[in-house]
C-alpha positions as CSV (number, residue, x, y, z in Angstrom):
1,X,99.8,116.9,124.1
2,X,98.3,114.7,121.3
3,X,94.7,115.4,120.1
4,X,92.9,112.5,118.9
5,X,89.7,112.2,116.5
6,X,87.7,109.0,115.9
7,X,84.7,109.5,113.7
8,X,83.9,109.1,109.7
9,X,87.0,109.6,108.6
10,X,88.7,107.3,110.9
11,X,91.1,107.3,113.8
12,X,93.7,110.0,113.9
13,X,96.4,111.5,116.2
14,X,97.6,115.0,115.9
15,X,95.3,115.3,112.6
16,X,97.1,112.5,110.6
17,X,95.7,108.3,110.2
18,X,97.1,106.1,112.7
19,X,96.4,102.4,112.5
20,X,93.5,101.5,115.2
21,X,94.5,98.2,116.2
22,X,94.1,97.4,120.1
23,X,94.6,94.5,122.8
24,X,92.0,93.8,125.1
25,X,94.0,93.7,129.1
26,X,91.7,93.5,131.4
27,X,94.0,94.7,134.2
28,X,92.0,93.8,137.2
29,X,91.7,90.2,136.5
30,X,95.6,89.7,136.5
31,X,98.1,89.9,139.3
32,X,99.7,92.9,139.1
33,X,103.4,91.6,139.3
34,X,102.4,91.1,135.6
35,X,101.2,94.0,134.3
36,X,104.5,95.2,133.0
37,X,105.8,92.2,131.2
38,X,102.4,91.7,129.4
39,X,102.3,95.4,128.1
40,X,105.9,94.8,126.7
41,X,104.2,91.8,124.8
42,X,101.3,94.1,123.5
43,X,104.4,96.2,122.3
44,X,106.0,93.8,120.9
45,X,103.1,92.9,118.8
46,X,102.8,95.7,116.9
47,X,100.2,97.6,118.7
48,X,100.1,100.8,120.6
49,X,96.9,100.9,121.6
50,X,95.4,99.0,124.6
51,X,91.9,98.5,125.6
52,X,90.2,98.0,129.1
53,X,87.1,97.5,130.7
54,X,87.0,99.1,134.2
55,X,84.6,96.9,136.6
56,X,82.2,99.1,138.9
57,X,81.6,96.0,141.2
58,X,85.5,94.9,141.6
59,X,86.6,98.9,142.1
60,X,83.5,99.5,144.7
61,X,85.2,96.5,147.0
62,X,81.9,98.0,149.9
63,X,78.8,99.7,149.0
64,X,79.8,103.8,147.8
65,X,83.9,103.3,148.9
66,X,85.7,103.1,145.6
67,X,89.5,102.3,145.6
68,X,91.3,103.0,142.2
69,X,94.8,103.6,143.8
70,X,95.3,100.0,144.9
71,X,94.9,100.7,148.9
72,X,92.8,97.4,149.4
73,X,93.9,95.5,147.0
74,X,97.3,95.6,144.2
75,X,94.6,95.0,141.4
76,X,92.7,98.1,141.9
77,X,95.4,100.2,140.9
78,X,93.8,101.7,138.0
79,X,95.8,104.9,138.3
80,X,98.8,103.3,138.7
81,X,98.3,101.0,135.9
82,X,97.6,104.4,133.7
83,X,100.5,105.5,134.7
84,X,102.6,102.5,133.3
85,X,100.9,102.6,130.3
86,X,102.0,105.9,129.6
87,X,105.6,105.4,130.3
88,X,105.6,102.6,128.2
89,X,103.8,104.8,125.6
90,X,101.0,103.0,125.3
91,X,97.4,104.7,124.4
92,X,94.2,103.3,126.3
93,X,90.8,103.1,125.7
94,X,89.2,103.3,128.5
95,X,85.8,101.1,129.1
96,X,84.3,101.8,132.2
97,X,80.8,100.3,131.5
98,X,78.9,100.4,133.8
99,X,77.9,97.5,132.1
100,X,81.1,95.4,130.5
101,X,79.7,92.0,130.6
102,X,82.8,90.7,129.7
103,X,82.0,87.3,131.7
104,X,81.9,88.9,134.7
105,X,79.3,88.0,137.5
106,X,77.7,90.4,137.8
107,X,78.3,92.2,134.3
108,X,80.0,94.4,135.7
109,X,77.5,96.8,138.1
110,X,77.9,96.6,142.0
111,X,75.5,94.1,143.5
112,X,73.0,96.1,144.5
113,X,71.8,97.0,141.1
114,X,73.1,94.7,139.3
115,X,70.0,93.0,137.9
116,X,68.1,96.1,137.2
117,X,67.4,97.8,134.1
118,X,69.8,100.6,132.5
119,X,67.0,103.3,132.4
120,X,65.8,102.1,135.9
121,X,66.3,105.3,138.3
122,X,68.0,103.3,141.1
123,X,70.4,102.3,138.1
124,X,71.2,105.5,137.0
125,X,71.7,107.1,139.7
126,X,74.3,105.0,141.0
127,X,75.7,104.9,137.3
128,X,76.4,108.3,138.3
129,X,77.7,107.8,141.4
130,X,80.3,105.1,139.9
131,X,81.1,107.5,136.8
132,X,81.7,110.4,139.4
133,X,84.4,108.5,141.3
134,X,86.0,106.4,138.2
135,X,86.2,109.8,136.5
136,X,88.4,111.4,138.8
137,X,91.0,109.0,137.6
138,X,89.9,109.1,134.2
139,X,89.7,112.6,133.4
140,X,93.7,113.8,134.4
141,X,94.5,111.1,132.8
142,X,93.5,111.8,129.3
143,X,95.5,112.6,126.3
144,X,94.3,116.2,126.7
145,X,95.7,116.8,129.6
146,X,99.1,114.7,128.8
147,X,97.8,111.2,129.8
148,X,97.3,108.0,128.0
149,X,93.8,108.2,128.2
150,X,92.5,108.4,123.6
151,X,89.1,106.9,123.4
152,X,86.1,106.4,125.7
153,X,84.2,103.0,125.2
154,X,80.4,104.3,127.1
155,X,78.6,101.0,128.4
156,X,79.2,97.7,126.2
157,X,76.8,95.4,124.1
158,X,73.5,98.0,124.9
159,X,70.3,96.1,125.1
160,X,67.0,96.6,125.5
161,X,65.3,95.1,127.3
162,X,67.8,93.7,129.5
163,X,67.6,90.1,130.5
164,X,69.7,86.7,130.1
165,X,69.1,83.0,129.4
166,X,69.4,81.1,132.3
167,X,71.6,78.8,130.6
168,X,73.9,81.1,129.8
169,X,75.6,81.2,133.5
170,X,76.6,77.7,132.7
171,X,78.7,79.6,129.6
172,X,80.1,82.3,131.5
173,X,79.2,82.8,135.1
174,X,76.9,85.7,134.9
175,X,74.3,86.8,137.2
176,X,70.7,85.6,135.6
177,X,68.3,88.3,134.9
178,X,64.8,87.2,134.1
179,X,62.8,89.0,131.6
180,X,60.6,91.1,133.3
181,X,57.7,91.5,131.7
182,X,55.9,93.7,133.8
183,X,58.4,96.4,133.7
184,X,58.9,96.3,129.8
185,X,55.2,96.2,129.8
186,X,54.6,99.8,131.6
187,X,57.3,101.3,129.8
188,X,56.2,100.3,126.5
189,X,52.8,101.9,127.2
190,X,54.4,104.9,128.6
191,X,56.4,105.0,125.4
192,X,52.9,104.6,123.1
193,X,51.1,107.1,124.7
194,X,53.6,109.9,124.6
195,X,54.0,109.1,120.4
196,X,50.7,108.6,119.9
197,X,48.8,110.3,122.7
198,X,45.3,108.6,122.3
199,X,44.4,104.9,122.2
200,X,42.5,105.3,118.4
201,X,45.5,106.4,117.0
202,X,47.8,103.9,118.0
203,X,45.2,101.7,116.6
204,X,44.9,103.5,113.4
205,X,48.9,103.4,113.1
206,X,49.2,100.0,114.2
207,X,46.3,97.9,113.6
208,X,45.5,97.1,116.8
209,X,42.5,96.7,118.3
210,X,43.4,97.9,122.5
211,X,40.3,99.1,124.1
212,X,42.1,101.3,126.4
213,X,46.2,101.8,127.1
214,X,45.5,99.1,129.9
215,X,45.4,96.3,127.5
216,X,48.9,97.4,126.0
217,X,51.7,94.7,126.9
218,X,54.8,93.9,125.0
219,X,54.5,92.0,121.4
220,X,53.5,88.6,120.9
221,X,54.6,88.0,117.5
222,X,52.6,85.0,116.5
223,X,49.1,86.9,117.4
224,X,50.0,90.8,117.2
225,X,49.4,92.5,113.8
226,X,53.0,93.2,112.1
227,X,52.6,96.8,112.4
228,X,52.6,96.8,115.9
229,X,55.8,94.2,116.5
230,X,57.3,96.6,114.3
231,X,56.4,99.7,116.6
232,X,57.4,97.7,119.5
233,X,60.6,97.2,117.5
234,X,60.9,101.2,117.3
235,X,60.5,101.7,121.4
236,X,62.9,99.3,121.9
237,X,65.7,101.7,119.7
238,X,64.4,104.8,121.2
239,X,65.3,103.5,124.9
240,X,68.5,102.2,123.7
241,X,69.2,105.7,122.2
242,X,67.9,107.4,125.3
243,X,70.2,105.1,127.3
244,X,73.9,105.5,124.9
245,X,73.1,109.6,125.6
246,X,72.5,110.1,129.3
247,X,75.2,107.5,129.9
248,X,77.7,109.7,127.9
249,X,76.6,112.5,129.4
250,X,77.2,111.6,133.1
251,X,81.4,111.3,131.7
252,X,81.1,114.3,130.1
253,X,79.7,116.1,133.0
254,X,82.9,114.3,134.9
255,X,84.9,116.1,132.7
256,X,85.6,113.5,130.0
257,X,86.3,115.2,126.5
258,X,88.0,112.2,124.2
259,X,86.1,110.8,121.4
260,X,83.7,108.3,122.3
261,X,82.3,105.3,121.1
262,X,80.4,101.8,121.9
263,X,80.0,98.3,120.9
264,X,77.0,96.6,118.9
265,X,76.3,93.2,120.6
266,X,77.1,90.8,117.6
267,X,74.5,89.7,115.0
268,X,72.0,91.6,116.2
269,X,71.1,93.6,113.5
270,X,67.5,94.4,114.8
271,X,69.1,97.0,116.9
272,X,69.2,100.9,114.9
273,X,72.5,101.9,115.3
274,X,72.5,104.7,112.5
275,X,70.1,105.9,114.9
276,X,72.6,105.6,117.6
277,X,75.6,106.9,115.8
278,X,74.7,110.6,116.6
279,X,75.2,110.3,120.1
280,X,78.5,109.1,120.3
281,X,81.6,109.4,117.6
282,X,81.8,106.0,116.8
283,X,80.1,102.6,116.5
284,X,82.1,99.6,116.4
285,X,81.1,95.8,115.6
286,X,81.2,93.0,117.8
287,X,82.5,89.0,115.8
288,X,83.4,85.5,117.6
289,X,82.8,82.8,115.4
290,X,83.4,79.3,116.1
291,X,86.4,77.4,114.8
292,X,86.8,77.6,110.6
293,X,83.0,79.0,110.2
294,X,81.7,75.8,108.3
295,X,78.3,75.6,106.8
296,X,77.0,79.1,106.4
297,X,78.9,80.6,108.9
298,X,81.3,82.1,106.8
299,X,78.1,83.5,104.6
300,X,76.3,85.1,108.3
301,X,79.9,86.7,108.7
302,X,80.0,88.1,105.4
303,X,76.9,89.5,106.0
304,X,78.1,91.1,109.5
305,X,81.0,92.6,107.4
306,X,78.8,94.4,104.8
307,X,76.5,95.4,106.7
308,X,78.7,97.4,108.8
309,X,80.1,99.0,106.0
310,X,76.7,99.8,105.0
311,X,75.8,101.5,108.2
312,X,79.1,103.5,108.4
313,X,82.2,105.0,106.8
314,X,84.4,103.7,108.9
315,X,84.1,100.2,109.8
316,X,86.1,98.4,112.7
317,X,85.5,96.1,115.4
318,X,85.7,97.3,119.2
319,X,86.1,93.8,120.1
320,X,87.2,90.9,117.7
321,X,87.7,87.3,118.3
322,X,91.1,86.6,119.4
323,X,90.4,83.5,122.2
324,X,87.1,81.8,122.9
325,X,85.2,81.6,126.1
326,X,83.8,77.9,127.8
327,X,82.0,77.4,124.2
328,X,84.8,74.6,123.7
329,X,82.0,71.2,123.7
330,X,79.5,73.2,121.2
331,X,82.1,74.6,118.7
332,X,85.4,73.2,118.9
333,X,88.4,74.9,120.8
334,X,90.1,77.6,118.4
335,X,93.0,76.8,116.4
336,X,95.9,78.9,115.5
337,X,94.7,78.8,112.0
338,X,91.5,80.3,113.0
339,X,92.7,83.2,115.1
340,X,94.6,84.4,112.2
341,X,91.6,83.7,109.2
342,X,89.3,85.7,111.7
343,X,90.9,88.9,110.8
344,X,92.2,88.7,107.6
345,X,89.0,87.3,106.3
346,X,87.2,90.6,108.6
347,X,90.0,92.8,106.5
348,X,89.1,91.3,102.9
349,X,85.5,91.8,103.5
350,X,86.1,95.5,104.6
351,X,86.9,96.0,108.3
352,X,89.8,98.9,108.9
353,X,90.8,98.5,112.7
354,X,89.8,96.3,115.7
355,X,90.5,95.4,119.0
356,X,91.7,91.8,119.7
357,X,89.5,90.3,122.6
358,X,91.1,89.0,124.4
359,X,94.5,89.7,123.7
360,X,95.7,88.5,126.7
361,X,94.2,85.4,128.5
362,X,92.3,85.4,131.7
363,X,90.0,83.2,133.9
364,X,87.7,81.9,131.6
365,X,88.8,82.7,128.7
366,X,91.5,81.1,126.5
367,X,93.3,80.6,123.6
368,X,95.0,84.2,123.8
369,X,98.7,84.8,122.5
370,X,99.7,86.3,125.7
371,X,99.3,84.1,128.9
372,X,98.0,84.9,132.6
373,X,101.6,86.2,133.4
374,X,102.4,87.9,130.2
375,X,104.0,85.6,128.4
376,X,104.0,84.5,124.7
377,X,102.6,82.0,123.0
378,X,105.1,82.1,120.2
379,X,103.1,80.5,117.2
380,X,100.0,82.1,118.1
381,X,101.9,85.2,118.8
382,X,103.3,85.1,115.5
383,X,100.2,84.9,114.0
384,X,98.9,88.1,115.6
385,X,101.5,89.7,114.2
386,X,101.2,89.1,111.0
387,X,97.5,90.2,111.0
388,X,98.8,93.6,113.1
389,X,100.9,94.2,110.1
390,X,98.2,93.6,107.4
391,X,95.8,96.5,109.5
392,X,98.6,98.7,109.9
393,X,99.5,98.6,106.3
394,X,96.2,99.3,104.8
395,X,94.5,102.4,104.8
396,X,91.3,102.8,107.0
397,X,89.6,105.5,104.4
398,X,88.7,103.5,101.0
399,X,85.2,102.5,98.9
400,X,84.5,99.1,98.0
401,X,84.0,99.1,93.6
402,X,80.5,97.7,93.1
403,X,78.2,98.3,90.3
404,X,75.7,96.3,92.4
405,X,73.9,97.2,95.4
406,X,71.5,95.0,98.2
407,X,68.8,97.1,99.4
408,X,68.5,96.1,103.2
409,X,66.2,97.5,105.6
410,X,66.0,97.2,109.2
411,X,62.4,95.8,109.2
412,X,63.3,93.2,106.8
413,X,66.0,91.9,109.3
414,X,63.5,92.6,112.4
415,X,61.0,90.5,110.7
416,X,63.2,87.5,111.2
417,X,63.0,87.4,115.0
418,X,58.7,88.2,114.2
419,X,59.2,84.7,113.1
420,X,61.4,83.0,114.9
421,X,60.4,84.3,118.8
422,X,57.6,84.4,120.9
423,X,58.3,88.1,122.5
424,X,60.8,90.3,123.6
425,X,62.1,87.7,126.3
426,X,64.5,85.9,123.7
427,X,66.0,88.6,121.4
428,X,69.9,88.7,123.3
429,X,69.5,84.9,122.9
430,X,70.5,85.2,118.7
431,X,74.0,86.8,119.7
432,X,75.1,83.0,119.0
433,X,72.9,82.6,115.5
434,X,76.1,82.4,113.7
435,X,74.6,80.2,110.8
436,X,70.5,81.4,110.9
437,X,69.2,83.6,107.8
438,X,69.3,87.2,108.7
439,X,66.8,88.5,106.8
440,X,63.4,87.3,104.8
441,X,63.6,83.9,102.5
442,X,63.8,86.2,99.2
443,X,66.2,88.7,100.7
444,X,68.4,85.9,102.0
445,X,68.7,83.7,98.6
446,X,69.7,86.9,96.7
447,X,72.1,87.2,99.0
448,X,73.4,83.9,98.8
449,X,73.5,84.0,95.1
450,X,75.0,87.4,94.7
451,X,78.0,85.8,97.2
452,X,78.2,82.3,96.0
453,X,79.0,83.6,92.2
454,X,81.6,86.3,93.8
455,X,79.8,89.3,92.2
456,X,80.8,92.6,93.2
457,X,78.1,94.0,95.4
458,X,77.3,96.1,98.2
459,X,74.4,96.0,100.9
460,X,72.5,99.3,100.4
461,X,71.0,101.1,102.7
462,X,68.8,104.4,100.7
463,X,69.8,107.6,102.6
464,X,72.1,105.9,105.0
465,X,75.2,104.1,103.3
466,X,78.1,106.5,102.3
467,X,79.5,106.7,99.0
468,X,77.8,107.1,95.6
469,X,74.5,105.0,94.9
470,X,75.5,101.3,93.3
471,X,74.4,102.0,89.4
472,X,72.5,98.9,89.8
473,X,70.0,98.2,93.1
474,X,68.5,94.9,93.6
475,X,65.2,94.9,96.0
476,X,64.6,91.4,98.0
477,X,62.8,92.5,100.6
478,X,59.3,92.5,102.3
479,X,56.0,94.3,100.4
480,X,55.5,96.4,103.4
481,X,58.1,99.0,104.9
482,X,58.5,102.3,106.9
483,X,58.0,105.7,105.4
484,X,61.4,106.7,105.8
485,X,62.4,103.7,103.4
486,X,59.9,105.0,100.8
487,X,60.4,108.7,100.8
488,X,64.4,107.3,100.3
489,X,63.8,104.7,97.6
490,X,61.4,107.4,95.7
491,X,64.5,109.5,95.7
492,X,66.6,106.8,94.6
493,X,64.1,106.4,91.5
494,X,64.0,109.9,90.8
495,X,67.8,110.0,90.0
496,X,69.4,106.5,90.0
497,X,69.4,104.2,86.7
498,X,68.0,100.1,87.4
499,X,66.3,98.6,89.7
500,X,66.3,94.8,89.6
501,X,62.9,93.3,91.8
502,X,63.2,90.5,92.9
503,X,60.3,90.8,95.3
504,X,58.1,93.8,94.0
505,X,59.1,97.3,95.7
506,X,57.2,97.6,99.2
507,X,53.8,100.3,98.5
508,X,52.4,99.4,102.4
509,X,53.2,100.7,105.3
510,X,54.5,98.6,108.2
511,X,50.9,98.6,109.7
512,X,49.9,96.8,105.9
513,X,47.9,99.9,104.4
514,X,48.8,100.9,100.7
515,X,50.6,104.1,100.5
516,X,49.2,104.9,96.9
517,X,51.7,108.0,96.3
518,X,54.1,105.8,96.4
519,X,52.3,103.0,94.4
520,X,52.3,105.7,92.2
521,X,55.8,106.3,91.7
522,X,56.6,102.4,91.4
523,X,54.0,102.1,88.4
524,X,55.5,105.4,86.9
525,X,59.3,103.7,86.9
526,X,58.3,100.3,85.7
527,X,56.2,102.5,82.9
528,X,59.7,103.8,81.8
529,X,61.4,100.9,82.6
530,X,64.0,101.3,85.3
531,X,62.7,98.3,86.8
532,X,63.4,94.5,86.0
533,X,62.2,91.4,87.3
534,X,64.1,88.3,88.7
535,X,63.9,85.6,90.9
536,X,66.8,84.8,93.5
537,X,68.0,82.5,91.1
538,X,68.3,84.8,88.5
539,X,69.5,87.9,89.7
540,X,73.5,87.1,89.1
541,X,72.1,86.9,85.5
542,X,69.9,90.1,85.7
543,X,72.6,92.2,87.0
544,X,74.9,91.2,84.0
545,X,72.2,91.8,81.7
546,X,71.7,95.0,82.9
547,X,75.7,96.2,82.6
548,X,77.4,95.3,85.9
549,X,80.8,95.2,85.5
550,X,83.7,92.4,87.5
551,X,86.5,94.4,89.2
552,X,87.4,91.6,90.9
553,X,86.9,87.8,90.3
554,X,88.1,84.1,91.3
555,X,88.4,81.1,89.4
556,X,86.0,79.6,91.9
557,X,82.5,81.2,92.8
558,X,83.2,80.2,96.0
559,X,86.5,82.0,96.7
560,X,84.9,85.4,96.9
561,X,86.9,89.1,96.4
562,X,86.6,92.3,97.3
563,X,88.2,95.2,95.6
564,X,88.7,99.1,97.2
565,X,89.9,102.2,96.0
566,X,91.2,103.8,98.3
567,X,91.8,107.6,99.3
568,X,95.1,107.8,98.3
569,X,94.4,106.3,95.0
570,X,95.9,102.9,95.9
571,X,93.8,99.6,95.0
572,X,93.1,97.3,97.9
573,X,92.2,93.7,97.4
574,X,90.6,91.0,99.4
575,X,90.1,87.3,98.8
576,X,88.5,85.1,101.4
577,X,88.6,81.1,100.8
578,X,86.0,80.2,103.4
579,X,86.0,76.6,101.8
580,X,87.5,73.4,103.2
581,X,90.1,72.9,100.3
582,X,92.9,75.2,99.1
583,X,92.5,77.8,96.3
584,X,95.8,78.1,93.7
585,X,94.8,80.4,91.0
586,X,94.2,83.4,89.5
587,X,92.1,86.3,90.8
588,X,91.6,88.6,88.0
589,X,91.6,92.3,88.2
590,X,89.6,94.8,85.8
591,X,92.1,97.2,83.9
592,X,90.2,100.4,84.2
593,X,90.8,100.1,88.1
594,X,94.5,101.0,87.6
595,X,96.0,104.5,85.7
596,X,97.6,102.6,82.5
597,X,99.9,105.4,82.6
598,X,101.6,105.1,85.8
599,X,103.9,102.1,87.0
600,X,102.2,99.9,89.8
601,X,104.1,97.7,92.7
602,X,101.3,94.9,94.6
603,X,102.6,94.9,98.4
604,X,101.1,91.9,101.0
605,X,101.8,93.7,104.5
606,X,100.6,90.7,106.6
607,X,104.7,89.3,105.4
608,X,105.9,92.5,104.2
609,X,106.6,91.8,100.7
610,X,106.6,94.4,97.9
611,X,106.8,93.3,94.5
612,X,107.0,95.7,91.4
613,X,104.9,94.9,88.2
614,X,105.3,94.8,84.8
615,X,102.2,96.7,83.2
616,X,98.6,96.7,84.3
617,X,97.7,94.0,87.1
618,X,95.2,92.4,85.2
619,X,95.8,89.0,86.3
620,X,97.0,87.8,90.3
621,X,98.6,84.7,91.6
622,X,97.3,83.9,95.2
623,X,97.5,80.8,97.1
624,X,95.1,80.2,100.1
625,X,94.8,77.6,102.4
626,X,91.6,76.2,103.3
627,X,89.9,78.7,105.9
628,X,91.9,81.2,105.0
629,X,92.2,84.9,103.6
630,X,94.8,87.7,102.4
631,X,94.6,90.8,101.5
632,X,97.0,93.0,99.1
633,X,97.6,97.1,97.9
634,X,98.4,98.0,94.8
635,X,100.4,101.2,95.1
636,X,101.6,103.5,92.1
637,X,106.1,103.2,91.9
């Protein structure tokens, strides 16, 4: 019997770290003549861990008669397919949706509901009907009970509201669901009047101007006061919240006890998933880029990367970019040099486990290292497996050395969409916005600048990121902010050192009125001068002024590093080349990083090499191909 924890401080079997590294099989979609042979490839890959989604609408072949033994069709054969996994010793995690997406028709759901809401009652009650029936598979087949069964994936991608772009079916095949504005409509004002209770003090919070909770309707950011697209912001987190629980709840009540987690739909960073977090055990990310990430796609996935690790302790992806879906005339098909700079890039920038989707190619999607029937694509394969070895020989439990933090806020990022859409209708749309700026003009230069002169840094986020406060906090952001923001950056005044402002500190409330407490405490700091002004072009140079130290550095400002400490005390580093050309040079390494006393070996476990070193690593050779990345541990001898 194994007992398996996924939470803060990682993934762990039996109380010790095991690598979390997974290939994504979806089962159903392949012949089952194959099933063994491609498992044996997963194995021989490296990886021990296989995920699956678990489609409601192919498993419910009639309306409420389920068939997870196989009986109408060799495919269905969930339990068997269990079964195989564990004699091949192979750990699952399970995704049963309902909703998978996962270019599926009907996004997984039977037919009958599948264009309806999550929190619409027809929905959820056949959500439980589904989880009943999938659950008595699921449940004697977890590890608690001697199964393969580790981790349970509840739903995939949660939006809200729930709606596609027409032009998407031409992408993948899914069913279209309009927006529907009437229903978002009478649950918003449902929503309002429960917080707020009368129509004067939603305007007071707001400032609106509704006569009577009627007039509400959803946001229409070009005419709506800010305060109010923000609330509307705020409703739409709540029902996603309200959605991840009752979802996990129906498996729990089916008698599922492994650790649970879900999957952010990728760059959208309006969604509150620290909010989320406490519902389930984990929150993983969500990256497909396409081919090389030219322009600033390399700086949107940087972003991605620290954000995440701004948001949680342990960072990993539950589904990463390992094949490309019928995006081939927009972006380019996805080279073998790509697949492998996806990850290792994802690594140096942070990211401690992820699960390759798709690891095995099916209908519509390609580029995989395993084939339809199982079979290798040797180059590509060997690829994988060098970026299997890198994630399963570095640690997932380390801090990233930065003097320097970002301040980011959630409204800042929301605020981009405030500008960019009309209403609700078109927030999933910006899933594919993979070279837009992600947050307000000032915020987005800093950031730029603080990345295109590789300075050590960290996106902070006041009472949320783990890890000791950055000496150093740089504020880019908007003049107006929420309340839980200011009661956490009046704390981080009260005991941190600088503050560099490169937009003045936010003293409004999202609704625009001055919060003169706080004004208050801004003047008081500036008074004893904790605070110093820049511009986005001069905060590299403000942040060296003030005392930030390099702990890791390029010959290049554009080949950018990242340095961790790590639990065990060794030293991770990261460099990225996202540039077009090669990089042969040094990366230097600050002393005071490494015990001067001890003897230290550098190891690359992407080609397993181990090298031991003569004195202090002060100075490192690397050699990078264009698009590239690597990432190496410096471990005491």
């Amino acid at each position: 019997m194994t007992h398996v924890s996924l939470g803060p401080d990682g993934f762990k079997l039996d109380g010790r770290e095991a690598p979390l590294v997974a290939a994504q099989f979806e089962y159903f979609r392949h012949n089952a003549l194959w099933w063994p042979r491609t498992l044996d490839a997963i194995k021989e890959a490296g990886i021990d861990l296989v995920s699956i989604f678990i489609c409601w609408d192919f498993h419910e072949p009639t309306a409420h008669d389920f068939d997870f033994t196989g009986r109408t069709n060799d495919s269905r054969n969930l339990a068997g397919f269990l079964e195989m996994c564990a004699e091949k010793q192979l750990l699952v995690l399970v995704r049963p949706g309902p909703i998978i997406d996962a270019e599926w028709e009907t996004r997984g759901p039977a037919r009958d509901v599948m264009t309806l809401d999550r929190l619409h009652p027809r929905f959820l009650e056949r959500t439980r009907e589904y989880v009943n029936a999938v659950c008595e598979v699921l449940a004697p087949a977890q590890v608690t009970a001697g199964g393969p069964v580790a981790l349970l994936g509840v739903d995939n991608e949660i939006l809200y509201p729930y709606n596609t772009p027409q032009s998407q079916f031409g992408v993948d095949g899914d069913v279209y669901i309009p927006y529907d504005a009437a229903y978002y409509d009478a649950q918003l004002r449902d929503w309002l009047t429960e917080e707020h209770g009368t129509i004067e003090v939603l305007n007071a919070a707001c400032g609106t101007e509704f006569g009577a909770w009627s007039d509400i309707r959803g946001p229409r950011y070009e005419e709506d006061p800010p305060g109010y697209s923000f609330e509307t912001f705020r409703f739409l987190n709540a029902k996603i919240r309200e959605f991840t629980w009752r979802c996990r709840d129906f498996y729990k009540q089916a008698g599922m006890v492994v650790p649970t987690y879900t999957n952010m739909k990728q760059l959208l960073g309006y969604i509150d998933w620290t909010a989320v977090a406490p519902e389930l055990d984990s929150i993983g990310m969500n990256l497909c880029m396409p081919r090389d990430l030219l322009g600033d796609q390399a700086l949107v996935a940087n972003w991605w990367y620290r954000l995440h690790r701004a948001r949680f302790s342990f960072p990993w992806a539950a589904e990463f970019q390992s094949g490309w879906i019928g995006l081939d005339d927009e972006f380019g098909f996805i080279s073998e040099d790509h697949s492998e700079y996806m990850p290792m890039a994802a690594q140096a920038a942070g990211l401690r486990g992820l699960n390759f989707y798709m690891f095995v190619e099916r209908d519509d999607w390609s580029y995989a290292p395993v084939n339809l029937t199982g079979k290798i694509r040797r180059n590509r394969f060997e690829r994988f497996q060098k970026v299997v070895a890198s994630y399963r020989g570095i640690g997932q439990m380390d801090q990233h050395i930065a003097d320097v933090g970002l301040l980011w806020s959630l409204e800042d990022h929301q605020s981009t969409y405030m500008e960019t859409d009309r209403d609700w209708s078109t927030l999933p749309n910006h899933w594919l916005t993979a070279d837009e700026a992600k947050a307000s003009p000032d915020w987005w230069a800093t950031f730029r600048a603080l990345v295109g002169a590789d300075v050590d840094f960290r996106l902070w986020i006041p009472g949320v990121s783990p890890g000791e406060v950055p000496k150093i906090l740089v504020h880019a952001g908007l003049p107006v902010t929420s309340g839980a923001f200011m009661k956490a950056l009046t704390d981080l005044l009260d005991t941190s050192g600088l503050l560099v402002e490169v937009s003045g500190l936010p003293t409004r409330t999202l609704a625009g009125v001055e919060d003169h407490a706080f004004r208050q405490v801004v003047a008081k700091a500036r008074s004893e001068g904790k605070l110093v002004p820049s511009s986005p072009e001069g905060v590299v140079a403000a942040v060296k002024a003030l005392g930030a130290r390099r702990y890791a550095w390029s010959g290049a400002h554009d080949v950018w590093t990242f340095v961790y400490e790590a639990s065990d005390e060794s030293v991770v580093l990261g460099v990225w080349n996202p540039r077009d050309c090669e990089y042969h040079g040094n990366v230097w390494l600050n002393p005071m990083l490494f015990d001067s006393s001890a003897a230290w070996s550098v190891e690359e476990p992407r080609i397993h090499t181990r090298a031991d070193l003569e004195g202090i690593p002060d100075s490192f050779d690397v050699e990078l191909r264009p698009h590239s990345a690597r990432v190496y541990r410096f471990v005491r001898r």
